[in-house]
Structures are given as C-alpha cells and as structure tokens.
NUFI-752794 format. One record per residue (C-alpha): x, y, z. Coordinates in steps of 0.02 Angstrom, whole numbers, plus 50000, padded with zeros to 5 digits. Example, Ala and Ser with C-alpha at 12.3 -4.5 7.8 and 13.67 -1.06 7.14 Angstrom:
506154977550390 506844994750357 
END
This chain:
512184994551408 511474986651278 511974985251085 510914987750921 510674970250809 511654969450664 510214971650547 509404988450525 507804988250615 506295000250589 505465006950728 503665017250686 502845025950838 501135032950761 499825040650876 498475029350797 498275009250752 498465016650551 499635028650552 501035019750516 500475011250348 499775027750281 501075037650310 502565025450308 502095011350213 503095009650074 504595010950173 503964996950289 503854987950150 505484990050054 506214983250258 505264967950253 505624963850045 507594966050143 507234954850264 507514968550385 506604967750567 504714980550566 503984984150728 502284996350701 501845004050873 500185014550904 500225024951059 498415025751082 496915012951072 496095018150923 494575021951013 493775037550964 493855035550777 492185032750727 490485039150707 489265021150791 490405009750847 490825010451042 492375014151121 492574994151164 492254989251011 493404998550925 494804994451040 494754975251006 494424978850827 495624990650802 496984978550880 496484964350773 496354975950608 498324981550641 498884964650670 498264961350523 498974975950406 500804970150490 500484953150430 500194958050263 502094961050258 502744951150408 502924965750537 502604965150715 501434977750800 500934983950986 499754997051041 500195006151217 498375009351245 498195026251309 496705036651280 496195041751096 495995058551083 496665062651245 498465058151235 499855071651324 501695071051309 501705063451503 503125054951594 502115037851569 502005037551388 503775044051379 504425029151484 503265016751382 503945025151230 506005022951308 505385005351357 504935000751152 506445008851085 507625001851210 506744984551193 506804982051004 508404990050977 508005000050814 509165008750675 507865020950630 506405026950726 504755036550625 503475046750711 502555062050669 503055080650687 502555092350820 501745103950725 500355091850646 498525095250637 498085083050739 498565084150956 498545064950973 499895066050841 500785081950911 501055071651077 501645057451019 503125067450906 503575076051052 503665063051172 504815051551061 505905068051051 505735069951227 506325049051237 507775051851097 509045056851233 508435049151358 508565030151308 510505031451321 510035035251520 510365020951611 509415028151778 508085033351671 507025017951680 508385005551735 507314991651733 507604992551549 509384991751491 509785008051405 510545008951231 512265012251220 511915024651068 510225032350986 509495026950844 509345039250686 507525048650715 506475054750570 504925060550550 503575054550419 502955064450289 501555078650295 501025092950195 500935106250331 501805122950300 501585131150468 502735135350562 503925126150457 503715115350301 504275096850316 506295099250261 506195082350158 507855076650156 507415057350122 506275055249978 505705038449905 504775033949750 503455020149807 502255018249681 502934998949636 502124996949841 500415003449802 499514990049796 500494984049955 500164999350038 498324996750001 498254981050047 498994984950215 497715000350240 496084988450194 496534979950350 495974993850456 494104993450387 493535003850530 494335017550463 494605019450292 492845011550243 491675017450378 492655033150474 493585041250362 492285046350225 490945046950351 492225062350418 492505065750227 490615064150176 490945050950058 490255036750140 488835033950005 490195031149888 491105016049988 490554999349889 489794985549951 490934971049880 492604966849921 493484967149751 492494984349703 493074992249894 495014987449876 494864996749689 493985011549793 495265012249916 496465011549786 495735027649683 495745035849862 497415030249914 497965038949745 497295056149770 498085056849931 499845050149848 499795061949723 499415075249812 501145070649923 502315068549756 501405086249702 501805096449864 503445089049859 503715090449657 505265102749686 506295091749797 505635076149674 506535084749540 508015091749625 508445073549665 507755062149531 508085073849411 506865081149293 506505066349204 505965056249335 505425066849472 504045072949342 503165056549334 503245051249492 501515050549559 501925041149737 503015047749854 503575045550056 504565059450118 505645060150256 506495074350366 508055068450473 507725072950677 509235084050760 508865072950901 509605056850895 510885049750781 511635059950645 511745050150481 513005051350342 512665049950179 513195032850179 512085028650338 510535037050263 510875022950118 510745009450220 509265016250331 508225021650183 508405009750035 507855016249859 508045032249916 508685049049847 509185062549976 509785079649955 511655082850003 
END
C-alpha cells in the first residue's frame, strides 16, 4: 500500500473544465501561496457548454483554457473526458476517479454534492463517494496501488436547500483572492464570456476589450460572491463573530464528507488554512 506525501495535497474533482476555480478557488489558491501540491480534475470534456461552437472545438479549447486557469497559480490539471452532459455514476468513471486519487495521493479531496442542480454534477459527487472507500481496496483496481488510508472528503459550496442545506462546517473569507479567482475564471473564455450570459441573456453586455471584460467579470464574479457570504451570513457570524462576519462580502464554504477521513479540529487547520469552522 501506498503512503500520502508529507505535504497536504488538494485534490478537486469538478464535473466541468471550470468548476473547480468557481467554486473552489480561493482555497486553491491559499495551497499554492503554501507551496502546497493542486491537482484540478474535470470529469467530463467540456463539450456541450455552448450555444455555436462545436463539440470538437470546445473540447481542445476547453483543455487549453483549464491549463491555463491552473497556471495562473501553478496547479496541475487533467480532464477524464467523458461525455458532457451525459455523465452516470458508472464503474468506469469510478475506477478513473480511484485511479486520480490513488495516483496523486491527496490530503483533501473537493467535489460537488449529490443533490446539485445540475446531473453532470450529481454524478460526479456520487461517484467520488462511491470511490472514497474504495481506494483503500487493494483488489479494486490493483493495477493501481491502493492508499493505505482515505483522504478527508468535502464538498464545495452551493446554495441549494433541498433536501438538505449545505452544513458549512469550513468557512473561509477569500475576498484578498478575488482578483486571483478572476483571473483564474477569464481563462475559460468559452464560458464565462460567450456561454454563460448567452444562458443568462447578458451577452450584449460582455465588452469587447480585454481590460473592460476582466472588470466585467469582476462585477459578475461579485454578485455571485456575495450572494454566497449572504446565504451563508449566519454561520459567517457564528464564527467570525459579528464584527467580521458582517462585512465579509466573499466567502467559500465547505461541508466535511462522512465518507472518508474524519478530521479533528486540529486536522481541519492544516487542510483548510485561514479558515474558521464551527466546533
């Protein structure tokens, strides 16, 4: 069996090539500013997210546009290529996903929760709970030395309140990483300048310069941030105190899997820096 590294590695399985930075971004961030190993994994191409690009287009520009949001900060990335829009919790992409975990060895693995609005994303949380046990299996894939112990699992923050709000034991002020964040999410032009607001029916308001679309994207990266620190005001509060957890505009929460690893408080420290968590 095989052994974690000694430094804390972050592992981020998102159903889509953007996932990752939008939903986990600052905390990417605060890993690499550590020094700490970032690998950014998208189980599907990419290749339904748009409104006149083809499907082959958008799956070599999709690849190239996450490389480069993970170089903005120094992370790695992959993409297991299955089928955007299509993706089920199958034995195949719960091997691939054993075969990343297993691979890079992570402290703390991110995906989504089951219960998201979107399937791609509903698959891919349960298939890394469906891989949580299973990587400490040694004749489950044993082509691929198994772990000797699971990482911590978490899952990335969301605002949906059925059938069960996102319990956010892990929350993290990140508005010194906005413009990182941002940054990291302009990479992806595919999305958040032509798909996104063409889904939104904002696309008249995207700009046509550089400078003036990174500000856009900024003003839109803000709503969305604030909206987060608003839903999650209560548990800002309860852990910043008042002071502080009033003014905090940006916010990543995270909720602690039962699968997996069970952290101490201690242990949550290390895995989530510049944190505050609720005892």
């Amino acid at each position: 069996m095989d052994t974690a590294p000694d430094d804390p590695r972050l592992l981020i399985i998102g159903a889509h090539p953007d996932d990752a930075e939008y939903h986990a971004g600052g905390l990417a961030t605060i890993y690499r500013n550590l020094g700490r190993s970032v690998k950014i994994v998208s189980v599907t191409d990419g290749a339904a997210g748009h409104f006149s690009r083809t499907p082959e287009e958008l799956v070599s520009m999709r690849r190239q546009e996450s490389a480069a949001a993970c170089d903005v900060i120094g992370a790695t990335y992959d993409t297991l290529g299955f089928q955007d829009g299509e993706l089920i919790p199958s034995i195949e992409v719960r091997h691939q996903i054993i075969r990343e975990i297993r691979e890079f060895r992570p402290a703390l693995v991110l995906t989504h929760r089951i219960c998201d609005y979107h399937p791609d994303h509903q698959a891919t949380g349960q298939a890394v709970q469906d891989a949580s046990y299973l990587i400490t299996v040694p004749l489950v894939l044993p082509e691929v030395a198994p772990l000797k112990a699971a990482p911590v699992f978490g899952y990335m923050i969301d605002l949906f309140t059925r059938p069960a709000r996102l319990r956010a034991d892990v929350v993290i002020d990140t508005g010194n990483y906005v413009d990182t964040i941002v940054a990291m999410l302009a990479c992806h032009h595919s999305q958040v300048f032509e798909w996104l607001p063409y889904h939104d029916e904002i696309l008249d308001s995207v700009p046509d310069t550089e400078p003036e679309r990174i500000e856009w994207l900024r003003d839109w990266y803000s709503k969305h941030g604030n909206a987060r620190a608003e839903h999650f005001r209560d548990e800002l509060i309860s852990i910043f105190g008042e002071e502080v957890g009033r003014r905090t505009n940006f916010a990543e929460a995270y909720e602690i899997s039962e699968y997996g690893a069970q952290a101490d408080s201690e242990r949550i420290r290390e895995l989530f820096p510049e944190c505050g968590f609720s005892s």
